[in-house]
C-alpha positions as CSV (number, residue, x, y, z in Angstrom):
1,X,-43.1,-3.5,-28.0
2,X,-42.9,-2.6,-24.3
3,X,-41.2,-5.0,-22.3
4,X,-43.0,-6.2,-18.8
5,X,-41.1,-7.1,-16.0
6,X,-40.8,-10.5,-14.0
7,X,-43.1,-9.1,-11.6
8,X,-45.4,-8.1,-14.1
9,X,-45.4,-11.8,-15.1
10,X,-45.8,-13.3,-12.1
11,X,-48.6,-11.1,-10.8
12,X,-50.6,-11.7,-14.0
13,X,-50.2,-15.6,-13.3
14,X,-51.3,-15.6,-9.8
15,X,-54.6,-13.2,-10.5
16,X,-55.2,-15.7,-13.2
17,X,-54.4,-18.9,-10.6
18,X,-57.0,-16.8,-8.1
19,X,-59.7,-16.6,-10.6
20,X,-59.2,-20.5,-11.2
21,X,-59.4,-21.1,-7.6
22,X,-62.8,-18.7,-7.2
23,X,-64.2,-20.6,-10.5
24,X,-63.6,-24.1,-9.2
25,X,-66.0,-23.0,-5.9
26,X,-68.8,-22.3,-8.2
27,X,-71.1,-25.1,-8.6
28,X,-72.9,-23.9,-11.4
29,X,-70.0,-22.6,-13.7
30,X,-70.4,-23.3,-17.3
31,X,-68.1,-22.2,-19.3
32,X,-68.4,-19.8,-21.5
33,X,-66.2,-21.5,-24.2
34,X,-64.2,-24.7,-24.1
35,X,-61.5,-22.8,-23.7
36,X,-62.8,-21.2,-20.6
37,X,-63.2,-24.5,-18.8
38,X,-61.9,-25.4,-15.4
39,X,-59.0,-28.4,-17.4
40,X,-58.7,-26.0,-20.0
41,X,-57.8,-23.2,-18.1
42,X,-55.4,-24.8,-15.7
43,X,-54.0,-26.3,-18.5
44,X,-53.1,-22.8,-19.8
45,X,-51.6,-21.8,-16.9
46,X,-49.1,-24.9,-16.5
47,X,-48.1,-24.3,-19.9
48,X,-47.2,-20.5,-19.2
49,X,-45.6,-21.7,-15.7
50,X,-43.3,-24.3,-18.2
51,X,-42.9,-21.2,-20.0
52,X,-41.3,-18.9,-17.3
53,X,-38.7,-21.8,-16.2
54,X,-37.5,-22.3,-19.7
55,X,-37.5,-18.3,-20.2
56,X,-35.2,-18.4,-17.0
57,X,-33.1,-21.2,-18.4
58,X,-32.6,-19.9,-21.6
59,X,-31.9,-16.6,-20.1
60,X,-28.9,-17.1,-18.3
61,X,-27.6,-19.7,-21.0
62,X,-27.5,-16.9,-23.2
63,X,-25.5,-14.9,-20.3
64,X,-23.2,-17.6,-19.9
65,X,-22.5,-17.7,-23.8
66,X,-21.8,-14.0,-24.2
67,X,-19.5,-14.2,-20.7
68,X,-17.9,-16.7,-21.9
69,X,-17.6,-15.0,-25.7
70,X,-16.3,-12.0,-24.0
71,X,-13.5,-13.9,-21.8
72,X,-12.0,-15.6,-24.9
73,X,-12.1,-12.6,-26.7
74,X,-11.0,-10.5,-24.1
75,X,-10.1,-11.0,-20.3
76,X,-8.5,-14.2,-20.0
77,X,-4.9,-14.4,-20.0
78,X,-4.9,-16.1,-23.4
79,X,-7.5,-14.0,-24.8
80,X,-7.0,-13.1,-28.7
81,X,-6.7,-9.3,-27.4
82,X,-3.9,-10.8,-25.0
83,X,-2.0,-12.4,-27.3
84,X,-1.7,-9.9,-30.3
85,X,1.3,-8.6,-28.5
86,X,3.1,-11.4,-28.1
87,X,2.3,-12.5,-32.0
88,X,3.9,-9.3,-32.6
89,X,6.7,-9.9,-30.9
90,X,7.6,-12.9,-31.6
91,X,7.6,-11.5,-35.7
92,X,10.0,-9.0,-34.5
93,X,12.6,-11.6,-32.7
94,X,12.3,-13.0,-36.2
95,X,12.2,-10.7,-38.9
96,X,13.1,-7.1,-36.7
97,X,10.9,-4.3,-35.9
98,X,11.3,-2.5,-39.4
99,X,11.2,-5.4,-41.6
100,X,8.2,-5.9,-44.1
101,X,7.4,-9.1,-42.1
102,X,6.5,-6.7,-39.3
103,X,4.9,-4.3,-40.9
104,X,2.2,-6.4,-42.1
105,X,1.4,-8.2,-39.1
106,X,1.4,-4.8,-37.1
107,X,-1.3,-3.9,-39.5
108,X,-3.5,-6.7,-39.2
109,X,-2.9,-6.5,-35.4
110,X,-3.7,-2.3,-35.3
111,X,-7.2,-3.6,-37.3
112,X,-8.2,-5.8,-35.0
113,X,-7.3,-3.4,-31.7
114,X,-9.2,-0.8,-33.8
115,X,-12.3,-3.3,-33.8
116,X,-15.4,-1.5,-31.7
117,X,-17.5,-4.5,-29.8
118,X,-21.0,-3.8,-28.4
119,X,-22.2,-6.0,-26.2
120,X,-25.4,-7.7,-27.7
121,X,-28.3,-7.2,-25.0
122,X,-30.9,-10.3,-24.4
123,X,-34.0,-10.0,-26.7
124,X,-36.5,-7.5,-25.3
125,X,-39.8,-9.7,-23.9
126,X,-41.8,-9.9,-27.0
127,X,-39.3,-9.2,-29.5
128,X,-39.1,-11.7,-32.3
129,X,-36.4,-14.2,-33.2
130,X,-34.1,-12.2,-35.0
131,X,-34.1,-13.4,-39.0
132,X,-30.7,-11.3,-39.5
133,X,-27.5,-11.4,-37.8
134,X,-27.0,-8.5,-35.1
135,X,-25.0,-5.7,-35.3
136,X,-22.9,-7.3,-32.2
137,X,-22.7,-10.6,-34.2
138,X,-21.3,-9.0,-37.4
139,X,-18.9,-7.0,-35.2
140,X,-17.6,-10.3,-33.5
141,X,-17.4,-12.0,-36.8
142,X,-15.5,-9.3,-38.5
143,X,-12.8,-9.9,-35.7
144,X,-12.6,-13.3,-35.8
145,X,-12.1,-13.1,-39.3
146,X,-9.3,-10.7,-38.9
147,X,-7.8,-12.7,-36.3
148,X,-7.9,-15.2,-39.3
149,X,-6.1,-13.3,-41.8
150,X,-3.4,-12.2,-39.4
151,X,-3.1,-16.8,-38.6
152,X,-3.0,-16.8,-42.9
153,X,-0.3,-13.9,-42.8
154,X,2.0,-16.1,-39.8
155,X,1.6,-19.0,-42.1
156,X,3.2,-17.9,-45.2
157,X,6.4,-16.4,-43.2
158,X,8.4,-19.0,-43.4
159,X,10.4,-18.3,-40.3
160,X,7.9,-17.3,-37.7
161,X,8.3,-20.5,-35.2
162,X,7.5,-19.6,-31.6
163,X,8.9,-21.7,-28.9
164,X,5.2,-20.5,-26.9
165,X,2.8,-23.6,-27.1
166,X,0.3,-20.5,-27.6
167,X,1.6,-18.3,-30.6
168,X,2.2,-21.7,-32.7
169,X,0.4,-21.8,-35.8
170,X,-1.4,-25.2,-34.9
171,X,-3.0,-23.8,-31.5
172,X,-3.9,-20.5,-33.1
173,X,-6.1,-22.0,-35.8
174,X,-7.6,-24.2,-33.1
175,X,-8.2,-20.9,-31.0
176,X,-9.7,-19.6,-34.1
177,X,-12.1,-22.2,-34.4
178,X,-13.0,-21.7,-30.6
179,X,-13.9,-18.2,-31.5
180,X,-16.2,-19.3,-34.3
181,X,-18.3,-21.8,-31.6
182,X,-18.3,-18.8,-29.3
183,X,-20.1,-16.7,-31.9
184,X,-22.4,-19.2,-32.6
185,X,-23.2,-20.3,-29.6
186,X,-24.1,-16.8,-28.6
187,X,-26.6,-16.2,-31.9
188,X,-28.0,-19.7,-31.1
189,X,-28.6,-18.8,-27.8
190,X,-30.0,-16.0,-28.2
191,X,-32.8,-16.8,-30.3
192,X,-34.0,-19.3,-28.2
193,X,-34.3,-16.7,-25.7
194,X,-36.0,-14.5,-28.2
195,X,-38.9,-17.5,-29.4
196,X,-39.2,-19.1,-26.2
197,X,-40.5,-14.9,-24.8
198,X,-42.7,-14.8,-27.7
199,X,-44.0,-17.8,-27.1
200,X,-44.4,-16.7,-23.3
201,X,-45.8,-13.3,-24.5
202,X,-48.4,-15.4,-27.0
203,X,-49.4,-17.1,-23.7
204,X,-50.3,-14.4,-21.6
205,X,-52.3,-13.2,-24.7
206,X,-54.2,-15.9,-24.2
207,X,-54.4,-16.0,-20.8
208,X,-55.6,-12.3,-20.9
209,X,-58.5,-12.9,-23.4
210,X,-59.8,-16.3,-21.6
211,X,-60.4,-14.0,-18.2
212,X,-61.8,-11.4,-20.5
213,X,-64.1,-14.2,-21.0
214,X,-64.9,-15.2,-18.1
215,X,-65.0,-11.9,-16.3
216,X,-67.9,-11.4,-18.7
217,X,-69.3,-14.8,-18.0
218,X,-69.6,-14.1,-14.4
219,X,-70.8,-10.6,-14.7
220,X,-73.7,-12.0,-16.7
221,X,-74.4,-15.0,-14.6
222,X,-74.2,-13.5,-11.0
223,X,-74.4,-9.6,-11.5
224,X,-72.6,-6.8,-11.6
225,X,-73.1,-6.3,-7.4
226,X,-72.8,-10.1,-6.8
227,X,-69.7,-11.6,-4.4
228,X,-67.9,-13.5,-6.4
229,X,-67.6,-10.9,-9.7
230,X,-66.1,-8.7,-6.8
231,X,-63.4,-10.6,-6.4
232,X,-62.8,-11.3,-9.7
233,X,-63.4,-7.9,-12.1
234,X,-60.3,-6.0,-10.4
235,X,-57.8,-8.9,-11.1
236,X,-55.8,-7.9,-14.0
237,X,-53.7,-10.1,-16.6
């Protein structure tokens, strides 16, 4: 499904809110429907205003999450891709460089730099709440659970004890856990974002067919050639 823009949005809304205010001046308007009525159709368009501020909100909560996903992953200075070489190091001052120790850490370490991450976009406007997990997720997942294996591989060396706070076993299983939230809260996000624009898209469906309506209403009441179905037959939703 196409996506429509903000603008889109917001110009829809206010031809709608324009035909409202043209409707209220008529003394004689009867609705065609109950859901064509003066309460009923303002009613509609608080909802859909409700609608765009929690789209909004949910939008950038979902930025924030996958920012904030993508610093612990990546950028910060205790990022899991910033501390795989220190790891590895700190298995060398114990066990040297060509030990077996090494060599299996290295490996994990090599899988996980070999990881590919794309970065999940926001739901296109329509697009249904996704039932399966993303491609992105899955990709994030996958690396957390290697970062995992290579926590499981440090634990059963017997000698790997870092004097760094951050390469200790303890902190890197609660780092671990940190990336699990992250992932989460990212998929979580992100369907909100995805029902609340379906709901929003539902709306203007709804919104589109009630001036269908009452475009029709007026056309029949006052003529094609009359004032007020002027105004309101060019007025698209």
């Amino acid at each position: 499904m196409n996506s429509l823009s903000e603008k889109s949005f917001g110009s829809r809304l206010l031809n709608a809110q324009n035909i409202l205010t043209y409707i209220q001046a008529l003394a004689d308007y009867e609705a065609p429907q109950a859901t064509e009525s003066i309460i009923s159709f303002k009613k509609l368009q608080d909802d859909i205003i409700e609608s765009n501020t929690k789209e909004s909100e949910l939008k950038q909560n979902y930025r924030k999450a996958v920012k904030n996903r993508q610093s612990t992953f990546y950028d910060l200075d205790t990022s899991l891709f910033k501390l795989l070489p220190p790891i590895r190091g700190a298995v060398i001052a114990a066990y040297g460089k060509n030990s077996q120790e090494a060599d299996s850490v290295t490996a994990i370490i090599n899988k996980i730099r070999a990881s590919k991450i794309i970065q999940p976009p926001a739901p296109a406007e329509g697009q249904e709440a996704p039932q399966t997990i993303s491609t992105s997720q899955k990709s994030y997942g996958s690396l957390t659970k290697s970062f995992n294996d290579l926590i499981n591989t440090l634990t059963q060396l017997g000698g790997y004890h870092p004097s760094n706070p951050n390469l200790q076993i303890a902190n890197l299983q609660a780092f671990a856990i940190t990336l699990d939230t992250l992932n989460f809260e990212v998929a979580q996000s992100y369907q909100k974002l995805a029902f609340e624009r379906q709901n929003r898209l539902n709306l203007y469906k709804d919104l589109s067919q009630r001036v269908q309506r009452i475009k029709s209403y007026i056309q029949a009441q006052y003529g094609l050639t009359s004032k007020i179905y002027s105004l309101v037959k060019g007025l698209s939703i």
